[in-house]
C-alpha positions as CSV (number, residue, x, y, z in Angstrom):
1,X,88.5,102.3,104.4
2,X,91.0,100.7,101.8
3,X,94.3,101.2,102.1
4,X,95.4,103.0,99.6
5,X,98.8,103.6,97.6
6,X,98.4,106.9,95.6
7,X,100.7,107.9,93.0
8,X,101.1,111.1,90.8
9,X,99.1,114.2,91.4
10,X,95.7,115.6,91.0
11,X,94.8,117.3,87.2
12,X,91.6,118.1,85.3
13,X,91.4,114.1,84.6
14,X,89.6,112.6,87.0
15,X,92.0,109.7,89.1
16,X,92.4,106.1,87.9
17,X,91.5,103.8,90.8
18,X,93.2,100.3,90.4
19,X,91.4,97.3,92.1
20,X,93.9,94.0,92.1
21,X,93.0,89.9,91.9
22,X,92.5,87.7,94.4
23,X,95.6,87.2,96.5
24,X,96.8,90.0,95.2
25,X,97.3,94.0,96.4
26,X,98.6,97.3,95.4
27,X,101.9,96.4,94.9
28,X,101.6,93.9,92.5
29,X,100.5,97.4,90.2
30,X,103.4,99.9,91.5
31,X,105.7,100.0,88.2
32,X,102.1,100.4,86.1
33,X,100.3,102.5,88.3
34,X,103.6,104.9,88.2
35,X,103.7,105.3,84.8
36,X,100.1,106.1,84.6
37,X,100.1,108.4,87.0
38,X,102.0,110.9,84.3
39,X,99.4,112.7,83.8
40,X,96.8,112.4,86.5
41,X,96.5,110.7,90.3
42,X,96.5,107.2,90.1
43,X,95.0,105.3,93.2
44,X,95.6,101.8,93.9
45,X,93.9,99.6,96.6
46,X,94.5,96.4,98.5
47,X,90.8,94.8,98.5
48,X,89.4,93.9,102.0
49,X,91.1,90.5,102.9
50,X,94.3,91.0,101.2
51,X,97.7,93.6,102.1
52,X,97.5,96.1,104.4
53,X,93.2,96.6,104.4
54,X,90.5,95.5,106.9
55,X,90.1,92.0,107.2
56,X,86.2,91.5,107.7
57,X,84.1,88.6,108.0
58,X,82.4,89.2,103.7
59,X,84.2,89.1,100.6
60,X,80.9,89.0,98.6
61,X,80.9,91.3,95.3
62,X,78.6,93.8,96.9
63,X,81.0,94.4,99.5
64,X,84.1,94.9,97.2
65,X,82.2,97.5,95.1
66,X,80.9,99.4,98.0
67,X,84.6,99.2,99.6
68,X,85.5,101.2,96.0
69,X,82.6,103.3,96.3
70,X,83.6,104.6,99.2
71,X,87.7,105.0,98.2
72,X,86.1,107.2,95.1
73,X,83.5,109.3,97.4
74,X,86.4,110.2,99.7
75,X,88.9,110.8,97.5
76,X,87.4,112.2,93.7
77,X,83.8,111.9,93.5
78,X,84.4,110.3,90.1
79,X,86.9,108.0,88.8
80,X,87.9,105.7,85.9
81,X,88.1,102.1,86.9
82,X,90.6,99.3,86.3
83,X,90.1,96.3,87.7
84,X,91.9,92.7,87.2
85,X,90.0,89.6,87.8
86,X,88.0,89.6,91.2
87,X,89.1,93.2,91.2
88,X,87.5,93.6,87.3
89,X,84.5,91.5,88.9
90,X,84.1,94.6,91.5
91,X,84.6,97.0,89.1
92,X,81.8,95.8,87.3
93,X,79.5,95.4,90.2
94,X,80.5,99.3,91.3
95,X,79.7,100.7,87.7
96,X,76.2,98.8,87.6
97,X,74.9,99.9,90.8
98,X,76.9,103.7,91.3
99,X,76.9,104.7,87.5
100,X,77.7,107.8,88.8
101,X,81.2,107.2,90.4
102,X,82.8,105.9,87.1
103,X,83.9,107.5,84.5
104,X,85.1,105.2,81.8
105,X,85.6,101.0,82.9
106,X,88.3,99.1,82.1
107,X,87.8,95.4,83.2
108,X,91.1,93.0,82.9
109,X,90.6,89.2,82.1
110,X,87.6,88.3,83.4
111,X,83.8,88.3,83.0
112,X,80.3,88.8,84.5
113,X,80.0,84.9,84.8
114,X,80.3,82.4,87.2
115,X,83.2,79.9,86.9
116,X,83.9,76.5,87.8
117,X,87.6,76.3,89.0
118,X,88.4,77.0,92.8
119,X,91.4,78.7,94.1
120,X,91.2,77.3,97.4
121,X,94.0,74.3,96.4
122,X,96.3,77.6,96.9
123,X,95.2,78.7,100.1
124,X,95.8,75.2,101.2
125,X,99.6,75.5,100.2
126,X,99.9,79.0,101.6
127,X,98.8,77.8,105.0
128,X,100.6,74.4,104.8
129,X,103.8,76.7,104.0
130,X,106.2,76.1,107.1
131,X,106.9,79.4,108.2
132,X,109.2,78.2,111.2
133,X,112.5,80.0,111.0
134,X,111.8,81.0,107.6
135,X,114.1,84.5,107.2
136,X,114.5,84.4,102.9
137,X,112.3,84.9,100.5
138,X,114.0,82.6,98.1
139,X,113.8,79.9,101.4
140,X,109.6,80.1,101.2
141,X,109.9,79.7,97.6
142,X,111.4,76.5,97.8
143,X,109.3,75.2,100.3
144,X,106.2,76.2,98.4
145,X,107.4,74.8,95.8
146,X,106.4,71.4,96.9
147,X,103.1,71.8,96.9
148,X,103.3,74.6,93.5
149,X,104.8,73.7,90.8
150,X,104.4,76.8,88.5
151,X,107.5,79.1,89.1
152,X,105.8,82.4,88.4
153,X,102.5,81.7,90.6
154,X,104.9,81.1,93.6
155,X,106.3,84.4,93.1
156,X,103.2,86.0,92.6
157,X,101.6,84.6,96.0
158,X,105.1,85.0,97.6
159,X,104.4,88.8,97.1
160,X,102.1,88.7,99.8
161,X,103.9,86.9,102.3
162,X,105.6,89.0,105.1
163,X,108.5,87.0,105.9
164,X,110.2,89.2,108.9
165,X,106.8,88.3,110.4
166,X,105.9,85.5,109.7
167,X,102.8,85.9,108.0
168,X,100.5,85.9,105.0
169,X,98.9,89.7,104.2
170,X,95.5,87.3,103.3
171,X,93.1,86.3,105.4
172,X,93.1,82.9,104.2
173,X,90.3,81.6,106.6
174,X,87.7,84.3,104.8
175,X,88.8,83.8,101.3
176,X,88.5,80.1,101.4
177,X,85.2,79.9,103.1
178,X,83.9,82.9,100.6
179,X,85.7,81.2,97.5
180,X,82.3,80.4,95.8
181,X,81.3,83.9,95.9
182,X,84.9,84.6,95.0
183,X,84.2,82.7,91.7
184,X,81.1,83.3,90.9
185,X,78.8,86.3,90.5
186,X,76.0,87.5,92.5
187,X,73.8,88.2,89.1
188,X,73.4,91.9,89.1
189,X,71.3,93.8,86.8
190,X,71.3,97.5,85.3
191,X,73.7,98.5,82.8
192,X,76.5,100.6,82.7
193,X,76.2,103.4,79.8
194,X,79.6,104.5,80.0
195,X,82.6,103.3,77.7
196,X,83.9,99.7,78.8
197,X,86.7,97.7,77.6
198,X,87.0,94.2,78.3
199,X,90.9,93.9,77.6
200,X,91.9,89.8,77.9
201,X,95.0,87.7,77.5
202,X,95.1,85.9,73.8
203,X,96.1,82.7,76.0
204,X,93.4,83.1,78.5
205,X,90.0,81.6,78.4
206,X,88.2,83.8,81.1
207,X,86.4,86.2,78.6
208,X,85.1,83.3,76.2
209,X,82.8,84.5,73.0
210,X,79.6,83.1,74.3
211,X,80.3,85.4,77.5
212,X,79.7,88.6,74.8
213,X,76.1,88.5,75.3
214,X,75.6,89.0,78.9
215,X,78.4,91.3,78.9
216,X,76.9,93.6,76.2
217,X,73.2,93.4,77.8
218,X,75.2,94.9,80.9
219,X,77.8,96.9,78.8
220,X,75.9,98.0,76.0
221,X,79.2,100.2,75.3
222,X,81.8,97.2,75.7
223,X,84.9,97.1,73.2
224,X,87.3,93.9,73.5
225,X,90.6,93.6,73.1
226,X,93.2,90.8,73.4
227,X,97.0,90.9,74.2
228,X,98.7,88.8,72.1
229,X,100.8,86.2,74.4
230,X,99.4,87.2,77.4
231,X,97.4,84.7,79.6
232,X,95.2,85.5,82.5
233,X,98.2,87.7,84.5
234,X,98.3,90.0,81.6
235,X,99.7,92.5,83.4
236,X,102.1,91.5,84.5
237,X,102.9,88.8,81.5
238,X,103.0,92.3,79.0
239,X,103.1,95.3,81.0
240,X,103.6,97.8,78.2
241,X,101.2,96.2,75.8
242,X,98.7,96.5,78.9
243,X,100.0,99.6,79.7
244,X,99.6,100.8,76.0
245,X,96.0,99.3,75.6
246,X,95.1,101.1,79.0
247,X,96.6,104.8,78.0
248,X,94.9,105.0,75.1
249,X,91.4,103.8,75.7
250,X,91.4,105.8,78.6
251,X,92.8,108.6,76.8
């Protein structure tokens, strides 16, 4: 199973289970998750491939989903479901094919499409990082930094290096060979019933208007929202303006 981090404590709401992006895990949603978590358990996972989880040989979208499928079986029986890029791809995938584990779907930046770009140019700087006597944090950054420019994606990869070990908390090897499936999406069917929000960055381009029909063919429900400001790392660009949008949809 997922590793899990689980903050606040059971009430009549049913749980909010938090699914992260690619390279990412539960920690990059601690301060959010814990202000969630005021009035009902709020569970956050690191995906298979990424923090503390399995690593395992698939990373396609019907492995994900049944990864949360089986977090929500052991743990509530029924959830609501946020999920942030890869992690909003899985939530989709659960809701269309186990209905009946989610409550209400929120899905973060990101749509039921395929898309072009590759992220592997990043798992070639995170395994060309020289991790030789590296014993600082601020030390890996200006390594990376010669192969990634942007300040703020080196910190946010940076969160998942373990630097008293030595390591990355990805399995690179898996997510670079699976990075088409990563990016695209397998083409699933149904629909999903329940209420939906597609909540985007203003900046970003990943939930484009010509995306609304195949969304709402899937999502008949679907509302859409846009942070103002925010680009694709929405959370973490506006975390109270995400925070807010979150509360009271869910609410």
């Amino acid at each position: 199973m997922l590793t899990c981090v689980i903050h606040g404590e059971e009430t009549e709401r049913p749980p909010l289970l938090i699914a992260h992006g690619l390279f990412g895990s539960a920690r990059n949603w601690g301060a959010i998750a814990k202000r969630l978590s005021e009035d009902r358990r709020v569970i956050a996972v690191d995906m298979r491939n990424h923090g503390d989880s399995p690593w395992l040989d698939s990373h396609g979208y019907a492995d994900l989903a049944g990864d949360l499928a089986e977090v929500i079986a052991a743990k509530a029986g029924e959830a609501d479901v946020l999920g942030h890029s890869m992690g909003g791809k899985a939530a989709m995938q659960l809701a269309l094919t186990r209905p009946e584990l989610v409550r209400r779907l929120v899905v973060a930046d990101i749509a039921p499409v395929a898309y072009g770009h590759s992220q592997n140019h990043l798992v070639a700087a995170m395994r060309g990082l020289d991790l030789s006597g590296l014993d600082t944090r601020m030390e890996a950054d200006r390594r990376l930094s010669a192969s990634v420019e942007d300040k703020s994606v080196r910190a946010f990869l940076l969160q998942s290096l373990d630097v008293k070990a030595g390591r990355w908390r990805l399995n690179l090897d898996v997510l670079e060979r699976e990075m088409a499936r990563i990016v695209g999406w397998p083409g699933t069917g149904g629909r999903f019933d329940g209420p939906t929000l597609f909540l985007s960055g203003a900046l970003s381009d990943y939930v484009k208007p010509e995306y609304r029909e195949a969304i709402k063919s899937l999502f008949p429900a679907a509302k859409f929202a846009k942070i103002p400001g925010a680009g694709h790392w929405l959370h973490a660009e506006k975390p109270r303006e995400f925070e807010a949008a979150v509360r009271a949809f869910l609410g």
